[in-house]
N, C-alpha and C positions, 0 to 999 in steps of 0.2 A: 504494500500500500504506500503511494507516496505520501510524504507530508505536506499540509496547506502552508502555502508561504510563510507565515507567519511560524507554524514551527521549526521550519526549515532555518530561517533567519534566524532565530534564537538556539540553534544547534552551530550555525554556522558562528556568532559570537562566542559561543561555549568554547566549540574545537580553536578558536583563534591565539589565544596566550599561546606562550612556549609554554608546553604542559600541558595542553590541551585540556580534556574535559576535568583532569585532577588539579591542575592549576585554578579553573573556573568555580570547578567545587570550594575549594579552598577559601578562595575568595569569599563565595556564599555563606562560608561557612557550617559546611556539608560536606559528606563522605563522597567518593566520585559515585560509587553505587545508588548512592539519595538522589544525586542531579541523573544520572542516567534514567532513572524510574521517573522521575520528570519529563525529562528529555524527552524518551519513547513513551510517554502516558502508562508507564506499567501498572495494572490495575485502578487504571483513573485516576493516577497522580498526574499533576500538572505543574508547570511554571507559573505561577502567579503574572501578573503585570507588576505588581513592586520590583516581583525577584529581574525579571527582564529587564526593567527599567536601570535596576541598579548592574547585572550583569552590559547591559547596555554603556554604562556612566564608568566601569570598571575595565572592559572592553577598547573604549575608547573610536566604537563604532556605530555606526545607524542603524544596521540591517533591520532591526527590528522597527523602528520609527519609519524606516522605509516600508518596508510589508504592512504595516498598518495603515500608513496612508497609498500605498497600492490596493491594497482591501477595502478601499473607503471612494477609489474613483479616483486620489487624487497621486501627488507626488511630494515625496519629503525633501523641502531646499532649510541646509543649513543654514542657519543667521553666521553672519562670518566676524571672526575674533577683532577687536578693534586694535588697531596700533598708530601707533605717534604720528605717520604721517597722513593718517585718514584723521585723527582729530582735527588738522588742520584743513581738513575739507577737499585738501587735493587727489586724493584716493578717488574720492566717488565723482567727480568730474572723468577722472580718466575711467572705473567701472562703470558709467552711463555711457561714455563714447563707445568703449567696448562692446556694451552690450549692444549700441545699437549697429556696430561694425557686426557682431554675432548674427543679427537679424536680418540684415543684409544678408550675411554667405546660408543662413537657412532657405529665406525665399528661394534664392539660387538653388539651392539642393531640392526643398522640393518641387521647384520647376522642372527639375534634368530627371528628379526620378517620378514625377508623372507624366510627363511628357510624352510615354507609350502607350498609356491607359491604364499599366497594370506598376505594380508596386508589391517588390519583391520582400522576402522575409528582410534579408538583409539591406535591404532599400529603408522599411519602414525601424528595424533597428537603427540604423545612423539616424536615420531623423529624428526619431524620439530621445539619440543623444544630444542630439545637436538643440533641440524643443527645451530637455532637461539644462542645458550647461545656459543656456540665453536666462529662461526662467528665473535659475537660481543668480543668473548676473542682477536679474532685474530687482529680485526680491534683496538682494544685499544691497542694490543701491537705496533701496526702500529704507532697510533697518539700518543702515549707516546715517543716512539723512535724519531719522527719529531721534538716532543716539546724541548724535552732534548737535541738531538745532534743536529738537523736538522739547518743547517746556511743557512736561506732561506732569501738576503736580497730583493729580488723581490718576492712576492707572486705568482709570473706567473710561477718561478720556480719550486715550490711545485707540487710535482706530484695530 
């Protein structure tokens, strides 16, 4: 039986430390045998969302925030880490150029790959790379602008 993405992705953070699933356990705080009965649902044991979330944060990866927003319709775009020269505003001038330079060479791609009528496996993978990497350009220009200007003193404000 395969597994649904979502548990697939949280086996895939598990195997990821050097140490694989006994390092993950570890972490957890658990015998590698307890995460494995997790792992594969042995007798209807399960990962929690806590437990993922913190193997997630421990990991130092998405896969599981990705598979939940692929289960959901959508797509997971990290908020990107702030450094000294994007405080000064000149980061997200040059990630809006970018991005809109990204948006550019998509149109392009998908013109060239529908152009025949049909759209190939590996046609529609690129593109959806190419959809994800514009995306998440656009979305950190988003959350860099909020962090920098953004005088949000209620949270509920924040769009």
């Amino acid at each position: 039986m395969t597994p649904n993405p979502i548990n697939q992705a949280i086996r895939t953070m598990a195997q990821s430390p050097n140490g694989g699933y006994a390092a993950s356990a570890a972490m957890l705080g658990m015998t590698t045998a307890a995460l494995e009965n997790r792992l594969y649902e042995v007798k209807g044991q399960r990962i929690g969302i806590a437990e993922a979330m913190l193997l997630q944060r421990l990991t130092d990866r998405t896969d599981f925030a990705a598979a939940v927003a692929a289960e959901s319709g959508g797509v997971f775009v990290p908020v990107p880490e702030m450094d000294a020269a994007a405080l000064l505003g000149e980061d997200i001038r040059d990630h809006l150029h970018g991005a809109v330079e990204e948006l550019g060479q998509l149109f392009v791609q998908w013109r060239e790959s529908t152009a025949d009528g049909f759209l190939s496996r590996s046609e529609s993978a690129e593109l959806w790379a190419q959809v994800r990497s514009v995306v998440n350009r656009l979305v950190s220009v988003a959350a860099l602008t909020d962090r920098i200007y953004g005088d949000f003193s209620d949270a509920a404000e924040k769009p």
